[in-house]
C-alpha positions in Angstrom: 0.0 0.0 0.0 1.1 3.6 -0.2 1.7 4.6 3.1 2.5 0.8 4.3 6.0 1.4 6.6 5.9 5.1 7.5 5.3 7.3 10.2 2.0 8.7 9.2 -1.0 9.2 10.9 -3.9 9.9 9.0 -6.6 9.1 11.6 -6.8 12.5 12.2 -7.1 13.9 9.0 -10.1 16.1 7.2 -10.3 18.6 4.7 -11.6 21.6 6.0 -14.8 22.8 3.7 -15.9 19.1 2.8 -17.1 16.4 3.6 -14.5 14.1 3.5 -13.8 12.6 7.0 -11.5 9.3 7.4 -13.1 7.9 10.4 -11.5 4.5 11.4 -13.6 3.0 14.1 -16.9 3.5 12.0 -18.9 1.1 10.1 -18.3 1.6 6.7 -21.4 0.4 5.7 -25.1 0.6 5.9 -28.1 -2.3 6.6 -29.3 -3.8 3.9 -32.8 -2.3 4.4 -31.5 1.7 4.2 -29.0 0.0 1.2 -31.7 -1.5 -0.5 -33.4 1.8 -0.8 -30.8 4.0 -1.7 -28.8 1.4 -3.8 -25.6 1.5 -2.4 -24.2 -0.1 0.7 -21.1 1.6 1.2 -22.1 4.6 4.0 -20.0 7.2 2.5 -20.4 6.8 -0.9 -24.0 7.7 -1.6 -24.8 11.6 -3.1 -28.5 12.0 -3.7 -29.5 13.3 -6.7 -30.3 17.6 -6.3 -33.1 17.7 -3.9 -34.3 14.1 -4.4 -35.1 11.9 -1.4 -35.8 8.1 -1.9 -39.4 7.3 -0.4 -39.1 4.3 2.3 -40.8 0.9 1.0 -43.7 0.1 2.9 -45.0 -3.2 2.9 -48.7 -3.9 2.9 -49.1 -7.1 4.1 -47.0 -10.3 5.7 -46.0 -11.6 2.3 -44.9 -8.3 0.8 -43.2 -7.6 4.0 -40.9 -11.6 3.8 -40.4 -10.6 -0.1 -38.6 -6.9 1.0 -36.2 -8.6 3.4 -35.4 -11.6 0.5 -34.9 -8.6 -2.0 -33.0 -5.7 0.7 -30.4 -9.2 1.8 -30.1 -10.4 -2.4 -29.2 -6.5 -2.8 -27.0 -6.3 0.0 -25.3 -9.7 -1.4 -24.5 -8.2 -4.7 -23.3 -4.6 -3.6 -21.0 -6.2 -1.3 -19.5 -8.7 -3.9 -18.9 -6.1 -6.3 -16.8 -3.8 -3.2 -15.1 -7.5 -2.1 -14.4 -7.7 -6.1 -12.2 -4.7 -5.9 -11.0 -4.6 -1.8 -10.2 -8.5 -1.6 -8.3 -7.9 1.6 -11.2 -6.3 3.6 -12.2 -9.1 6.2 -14.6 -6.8 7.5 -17.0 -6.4 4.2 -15.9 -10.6 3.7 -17.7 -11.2 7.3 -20.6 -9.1 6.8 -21.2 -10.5 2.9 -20.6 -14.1 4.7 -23.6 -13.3 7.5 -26.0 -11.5 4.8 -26.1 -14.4 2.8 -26.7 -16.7 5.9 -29.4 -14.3 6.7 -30.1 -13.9 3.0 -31.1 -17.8 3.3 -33.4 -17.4 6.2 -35.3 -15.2 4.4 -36.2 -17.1 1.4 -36.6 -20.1 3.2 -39.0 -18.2 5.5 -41.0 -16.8 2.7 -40.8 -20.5 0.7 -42.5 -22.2 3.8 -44.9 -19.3 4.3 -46.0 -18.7 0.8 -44.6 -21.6 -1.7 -41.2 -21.3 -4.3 -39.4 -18.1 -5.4 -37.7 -20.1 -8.2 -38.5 -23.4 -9.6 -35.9 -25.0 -8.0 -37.6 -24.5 -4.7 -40.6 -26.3 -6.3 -41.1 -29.9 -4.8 -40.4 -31.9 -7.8 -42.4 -35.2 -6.8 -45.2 -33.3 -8.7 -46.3 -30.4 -10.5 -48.0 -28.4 -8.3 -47.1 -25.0 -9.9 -49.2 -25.9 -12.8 -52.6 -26.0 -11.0 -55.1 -22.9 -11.4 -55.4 -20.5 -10.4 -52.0 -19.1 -10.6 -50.7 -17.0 -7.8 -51.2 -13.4 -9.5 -55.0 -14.6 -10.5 -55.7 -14.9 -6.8 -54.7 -11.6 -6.2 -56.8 -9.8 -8.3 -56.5 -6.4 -10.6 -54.2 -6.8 -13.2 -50.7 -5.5 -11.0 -49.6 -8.8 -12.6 -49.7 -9.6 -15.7 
């Protein structure tokens, strides 16, 4: 590294006028639920757009509310693989992409028991029970759907 085998100390260091701080005892990045919404784990590296503010998901009911947490940990999952891609060496981010998937697993498996298979290879395959009417978006009425 560049400063590898020196006397510097860069704990301290900020740029007067901007926000750049190098804080080293603070978590780098954010839960997957604020990630999620703002598409970007990494705490420091998210600049909203001008004046726009994300609006916070809200789920409606139980199912809706098992699907978010599948989808905010599959996000969080990805963003993190793509920062391990480039910072190999950061256990940190390794530990925390190791537990999100764990946790990434108890979600879908808590949504599969509660409300059948995300993908087919969920499906029990001693029949074909995803071929029976009605299908799932029939049920649910309107046409949000199809």
């Amino acid at each position: 590294m560049l400063f590898n085998n020196n006397d510097f100390d860069f704990s301290f260091f900020e740029i007067p006028g901007s926000d750049f701080k190098l804080e080293m005892n603070r978590n780098k990045f954010v839960s997957p639920s604020e990630g999620f919404q703002r598409g970007n784990m990494q705490r420091d590296e998210y600049k909203s757009y001008k004046n726009y503010n994300s609006v916070m998901l809200q789920a409606s009911n139980d199912r809706e509310q098992k699907m978010l947490k599948v989808m905010e940990y599959a996000f969080a999952i990805v963003d993190l693989n793509l920062y391990l891609d480039m910072h190999p060496e950061d256990m940190e981010a390794y530990r925390l992409y190791k537990s999100y998937i764990d946790e990434g697993r108890k979600a879908e498996q808590e949504y599969i028991n509660a409300y059948g298979p995300l993908v087919i290879t969920n499906a029990d395959t001693s029949n074909y029970e995803w071929l029976k009417n009605p299908w799932p978006w029939d049920s649910m009425g309107g046409n949000m759907y199809v």
